[in-house]
C-alpha positions as CSV (number, residue, x, y, z in Angstrom):
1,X,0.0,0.0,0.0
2,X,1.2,3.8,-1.2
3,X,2.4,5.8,1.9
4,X,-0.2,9.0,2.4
5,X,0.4,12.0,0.1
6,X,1.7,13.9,3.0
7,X,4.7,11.3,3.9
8,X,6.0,11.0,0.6
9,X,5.9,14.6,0.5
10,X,7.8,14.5,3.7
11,X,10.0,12.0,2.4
12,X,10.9,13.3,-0.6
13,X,11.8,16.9,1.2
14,X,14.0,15.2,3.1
15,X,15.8,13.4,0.7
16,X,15.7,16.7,-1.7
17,X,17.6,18.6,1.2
18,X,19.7,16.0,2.5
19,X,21.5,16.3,-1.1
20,X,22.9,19.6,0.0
21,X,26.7,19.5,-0.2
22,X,28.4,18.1,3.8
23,X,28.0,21.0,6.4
24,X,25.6,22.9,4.2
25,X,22.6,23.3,6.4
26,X,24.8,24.5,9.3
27,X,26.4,26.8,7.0
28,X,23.7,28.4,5.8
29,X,20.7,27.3,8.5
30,X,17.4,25.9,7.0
31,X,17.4,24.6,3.7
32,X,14.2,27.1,2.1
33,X,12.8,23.6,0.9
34,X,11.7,22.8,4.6
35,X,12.1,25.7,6.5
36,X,8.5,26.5,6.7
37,X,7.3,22.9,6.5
38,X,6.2,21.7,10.0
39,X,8.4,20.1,12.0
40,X,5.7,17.3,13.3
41,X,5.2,16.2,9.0
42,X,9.8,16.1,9.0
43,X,11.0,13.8,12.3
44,X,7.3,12.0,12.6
45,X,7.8,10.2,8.9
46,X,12.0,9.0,9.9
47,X,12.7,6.0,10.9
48,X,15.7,5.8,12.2
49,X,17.9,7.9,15.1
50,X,20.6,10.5,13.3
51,X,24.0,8.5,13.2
52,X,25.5,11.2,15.0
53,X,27.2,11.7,19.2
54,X,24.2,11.4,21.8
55,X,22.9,14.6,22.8
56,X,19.5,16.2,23.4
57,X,19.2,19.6,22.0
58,X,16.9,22.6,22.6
59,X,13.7,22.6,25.5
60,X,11.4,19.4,26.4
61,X,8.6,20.9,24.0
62,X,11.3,22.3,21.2
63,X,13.6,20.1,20.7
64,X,15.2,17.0,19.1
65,X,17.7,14.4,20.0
66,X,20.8,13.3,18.3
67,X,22.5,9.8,18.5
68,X,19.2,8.5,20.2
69,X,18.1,4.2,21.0
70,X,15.9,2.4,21.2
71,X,14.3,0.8,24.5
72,X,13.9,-3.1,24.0
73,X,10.2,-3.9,23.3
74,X,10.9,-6.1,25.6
75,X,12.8,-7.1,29.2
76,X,13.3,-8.3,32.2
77,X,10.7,-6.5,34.3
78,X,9.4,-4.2,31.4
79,X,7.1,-4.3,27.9
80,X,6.8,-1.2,25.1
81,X,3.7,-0.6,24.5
82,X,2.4,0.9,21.0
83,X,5.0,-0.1,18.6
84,X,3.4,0.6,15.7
85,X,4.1,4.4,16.7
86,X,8.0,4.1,16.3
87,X,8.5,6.8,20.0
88,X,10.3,4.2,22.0
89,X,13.5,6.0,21.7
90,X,15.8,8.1,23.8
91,X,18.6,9.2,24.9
92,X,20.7,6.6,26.3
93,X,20.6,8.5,29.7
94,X,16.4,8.0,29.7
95,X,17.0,4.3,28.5
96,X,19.4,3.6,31.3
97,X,16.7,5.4,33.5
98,X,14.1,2.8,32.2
99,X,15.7,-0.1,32.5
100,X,17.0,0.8,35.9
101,X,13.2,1.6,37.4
102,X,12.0,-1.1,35.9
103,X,13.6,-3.8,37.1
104,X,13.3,-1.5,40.4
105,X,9.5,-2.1,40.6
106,X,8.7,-5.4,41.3
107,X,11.1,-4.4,44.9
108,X,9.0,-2.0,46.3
109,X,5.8,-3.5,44.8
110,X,3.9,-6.4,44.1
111,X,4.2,-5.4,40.4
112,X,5.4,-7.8,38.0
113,X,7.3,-5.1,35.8
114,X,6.0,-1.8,34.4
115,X,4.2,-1.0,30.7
116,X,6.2,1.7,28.8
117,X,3.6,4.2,26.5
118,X,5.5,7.0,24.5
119,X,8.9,8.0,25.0
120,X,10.5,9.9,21.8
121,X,10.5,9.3,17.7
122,X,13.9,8.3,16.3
123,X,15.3,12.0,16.3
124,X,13.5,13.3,18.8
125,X,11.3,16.7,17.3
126,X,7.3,17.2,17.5
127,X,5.1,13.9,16.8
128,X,2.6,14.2,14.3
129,X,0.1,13.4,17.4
130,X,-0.1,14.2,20.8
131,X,2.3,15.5,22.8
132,X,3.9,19.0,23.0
133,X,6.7,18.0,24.8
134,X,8.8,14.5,24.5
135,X,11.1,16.0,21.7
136,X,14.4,15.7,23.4
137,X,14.1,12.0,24.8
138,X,14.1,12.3,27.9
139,X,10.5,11.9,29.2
140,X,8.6,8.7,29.2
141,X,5.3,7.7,29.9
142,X,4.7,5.3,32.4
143,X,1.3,3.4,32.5
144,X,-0.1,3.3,36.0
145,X,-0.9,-0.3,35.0
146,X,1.0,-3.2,36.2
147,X,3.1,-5.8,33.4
148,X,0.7,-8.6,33.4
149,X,3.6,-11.0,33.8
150,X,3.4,-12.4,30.6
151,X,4.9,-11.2,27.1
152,X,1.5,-9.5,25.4
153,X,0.7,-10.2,21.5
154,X,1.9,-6.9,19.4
155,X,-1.9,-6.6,18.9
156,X,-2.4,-6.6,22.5
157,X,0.0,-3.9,22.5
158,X,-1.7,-1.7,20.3
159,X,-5.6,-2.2,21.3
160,X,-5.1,-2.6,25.5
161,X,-5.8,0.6,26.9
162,X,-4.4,1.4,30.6
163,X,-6.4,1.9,33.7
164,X,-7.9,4.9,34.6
165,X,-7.4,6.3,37.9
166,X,-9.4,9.4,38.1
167,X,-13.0,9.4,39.3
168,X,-15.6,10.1,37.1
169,X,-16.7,13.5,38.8
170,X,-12.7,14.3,38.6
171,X,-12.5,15.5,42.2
172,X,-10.9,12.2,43.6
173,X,-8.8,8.9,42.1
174,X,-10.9,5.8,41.2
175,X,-11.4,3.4,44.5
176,X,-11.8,0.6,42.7
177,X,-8.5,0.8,40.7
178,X,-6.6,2.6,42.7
179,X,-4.0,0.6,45.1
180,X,-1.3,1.6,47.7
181,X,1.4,0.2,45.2
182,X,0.5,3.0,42.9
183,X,1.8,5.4,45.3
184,X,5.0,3.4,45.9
185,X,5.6,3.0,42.3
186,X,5.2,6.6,41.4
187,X,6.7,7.6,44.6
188,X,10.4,5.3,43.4
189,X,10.1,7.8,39.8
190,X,10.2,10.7,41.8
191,X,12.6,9.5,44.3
192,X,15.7,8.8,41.8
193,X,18.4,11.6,41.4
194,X,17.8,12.1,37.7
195,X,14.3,12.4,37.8
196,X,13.1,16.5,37.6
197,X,9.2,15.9,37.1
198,X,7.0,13.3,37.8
199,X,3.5,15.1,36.1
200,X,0.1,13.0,37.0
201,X,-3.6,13.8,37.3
202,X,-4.5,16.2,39.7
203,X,-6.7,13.9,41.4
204,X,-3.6,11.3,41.4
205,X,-1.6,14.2,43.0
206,X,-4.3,14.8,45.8
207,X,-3.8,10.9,46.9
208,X,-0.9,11.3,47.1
209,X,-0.3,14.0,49.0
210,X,-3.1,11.8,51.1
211,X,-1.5,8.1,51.2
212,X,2.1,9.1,51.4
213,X,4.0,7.9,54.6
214,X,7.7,8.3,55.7
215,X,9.9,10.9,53.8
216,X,7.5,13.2,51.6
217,X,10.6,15.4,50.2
218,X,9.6,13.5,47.2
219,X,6.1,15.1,46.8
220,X,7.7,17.9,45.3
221,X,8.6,16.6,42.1
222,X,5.4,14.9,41.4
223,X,3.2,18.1,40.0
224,X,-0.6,17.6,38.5
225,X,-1.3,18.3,35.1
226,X,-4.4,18.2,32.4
227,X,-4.5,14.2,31.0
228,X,-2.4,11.8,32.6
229,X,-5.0,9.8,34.0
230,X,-3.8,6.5,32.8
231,X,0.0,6.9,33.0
232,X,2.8,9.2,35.2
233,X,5.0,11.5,33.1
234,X,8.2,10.7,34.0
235,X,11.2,13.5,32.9
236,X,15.1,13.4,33.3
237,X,17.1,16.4,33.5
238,X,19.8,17.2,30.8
239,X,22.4,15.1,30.0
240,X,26.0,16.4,30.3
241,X,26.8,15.4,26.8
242,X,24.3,17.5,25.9
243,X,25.3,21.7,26.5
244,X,22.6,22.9,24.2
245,X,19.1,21.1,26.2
246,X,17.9,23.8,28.4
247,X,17.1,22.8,31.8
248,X,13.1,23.4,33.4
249,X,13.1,25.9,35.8
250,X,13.8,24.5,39.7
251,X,11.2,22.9,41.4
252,X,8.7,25.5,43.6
253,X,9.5,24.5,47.3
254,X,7.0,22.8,49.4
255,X,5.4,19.3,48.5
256,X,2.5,21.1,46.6
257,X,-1.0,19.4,48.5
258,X,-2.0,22.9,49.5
259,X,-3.9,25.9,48.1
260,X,-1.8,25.1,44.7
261,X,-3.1,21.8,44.1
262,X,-6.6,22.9,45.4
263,X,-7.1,25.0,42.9
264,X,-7.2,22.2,40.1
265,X,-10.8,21.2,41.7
266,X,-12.5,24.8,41.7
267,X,-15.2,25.2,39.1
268,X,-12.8,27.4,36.8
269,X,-11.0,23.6,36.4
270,X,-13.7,21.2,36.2
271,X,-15.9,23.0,34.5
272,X,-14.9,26.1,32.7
273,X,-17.4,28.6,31.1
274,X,-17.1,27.9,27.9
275,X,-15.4,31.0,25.3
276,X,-17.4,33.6,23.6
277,X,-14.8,33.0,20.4
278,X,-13.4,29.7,19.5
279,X,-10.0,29.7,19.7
280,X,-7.7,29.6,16.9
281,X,-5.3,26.4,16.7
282,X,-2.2,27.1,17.6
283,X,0.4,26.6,13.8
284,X,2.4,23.9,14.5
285,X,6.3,24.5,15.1
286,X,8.5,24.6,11.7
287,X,11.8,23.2,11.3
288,X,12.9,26.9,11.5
289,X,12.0,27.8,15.0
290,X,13.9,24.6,16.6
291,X,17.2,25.0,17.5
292,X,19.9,25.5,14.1
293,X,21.0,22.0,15.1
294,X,18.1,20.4,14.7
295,X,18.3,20.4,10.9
296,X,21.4,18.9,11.1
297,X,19.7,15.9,13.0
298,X,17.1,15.8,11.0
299,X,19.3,15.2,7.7
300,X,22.1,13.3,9.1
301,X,22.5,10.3,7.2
């Protein structure tokens, strides 16, 4: 079957600019054949990570990553989810990160092992769907379902959906699916030294901040956010190979259960007036607003 119009498009720009003579498109920036092509339709149709030194360039939502690999589809105490979307790549730091929590789990939990959702494309960039951020490859989604503790079918992999943990009224997690490992599990994310943000429900937050015993330094890191009702959002800081990622800003003090997270359950959240004018889409990014380096990724070869 013929690839969609708008991948052979893609395909073909690629290939037209990638004919440009060695060190052309840092010479002279962004080849005019792709400049103002969006940067979701360039990295979302390549296959393969840029042959190039590991390094993640640019912010978490503008980014791309060089020299990325791939997570295993399949180990010890963890299973990829979604392969037919080609995002579980990363830098090797967020790999190492993976495998290391993963086989982690099953210690502090009664978890087999842990089902991995999205992590990054090949070279990193804007997906063609979903997700603003993920462009450097260093955040991964973590499903706040356990491994079954058996190898699923790659159709199972693409058709299982993951738990949901948020009550229906949004105000609360889900009692009947919610379970004190969940709080362990998420609580081991946020507790490892390269781990900046651990971004979950609000209503996941608010158990949190209710179930959590012992040290609760770790409640920091963990802040809510719209979505992630099924899965935690687990992000690494900057590699030091990598000089040109930009680093979030630090961490607000406190462990966020007070009038911060309260205010993601007033009526203004949960149910906003809706506008007098429909908003205009945002345009998507093009190749020309991420980082000069990017194009280099993007037509390494």
């Amino acid at each position: 079957m013929a690839r969609p119009v708008r991948a052979r498009l893609a395909a073909a720009l690629i290939a037209l600019a990638s004919l440009l003579p060695a060190g052309a498109a840092s010479a002279q920036g962004v080849p005019p054949a792709l400049a103002d092509k969006p940067a979701k339709e360039l990295f979302g149709r390549v296959d393969g990570p840029a042959p190039l030194a590991a390094r993640s360039i640019g912010f978490y939502s503008k980014g791309c990553l060089a020299g990325g690999v791939a997570l295993p589809v399949n180990g010890p105490a963890w299973q990829a989810m979604r392969l037919s979307r080609n995002r579980n790549w990363g830098h090797p730091d967020l790999v190492a990160f993976v495998e290391r929590f993963a086989l982690q789990v099953p210690k502090v939990s009664s978890w087999p092992g842990i089902l991995v959702g999205d992590m990054a494309q090949p070279r990193g960039g804007p997906m063609l769907t979903g997700h603003a951020s993920h462009q450097l490859g260093l955040d991964v989604d973590v499903w706040l379902t356990p491994s079954p503790g058996r190898e699923f079918t790659r159709e199972e992999r693409e058709k299982l959906s993951a738990t949901m943990m948020v009550r229906a009224d949004r105000r609360d997690i889900d009692p009947a699916n919610w379970r004190p490992d969940h709080w362990k599990v998420v609580r081991l994310a946020a507790q490892d030294p390269q781990v900046e943000r651990v971004l979950v429900n609000a209503a996941i937050k608010k158990a949190l901040c209710r179930d959590a015993t012992g040290n609760r330094a770790w409640l920091a890191k963990v802040r809510p956010y719209w979505g992630h009702d099924f899965h935690m959002h687990v992000r690494i800081g900057c590699p030091k190979d990598s000089p040109g990622c930009r680093a979030q800003d630090p961490i607000p003090g406190g462990e966020g259960c007070g009038a911060e997270l309260d205010w993601w359950f007033t009526d203004e959240v949960l149910h906003p007036k809706p506008s007098k004018e429909p908003s205009k889409p945002k345009p998507p990014l093009t190749l020309a607003e991420l980082p000069e380096a990017c194009t280099g990724v993007l037509l390494a070869k």
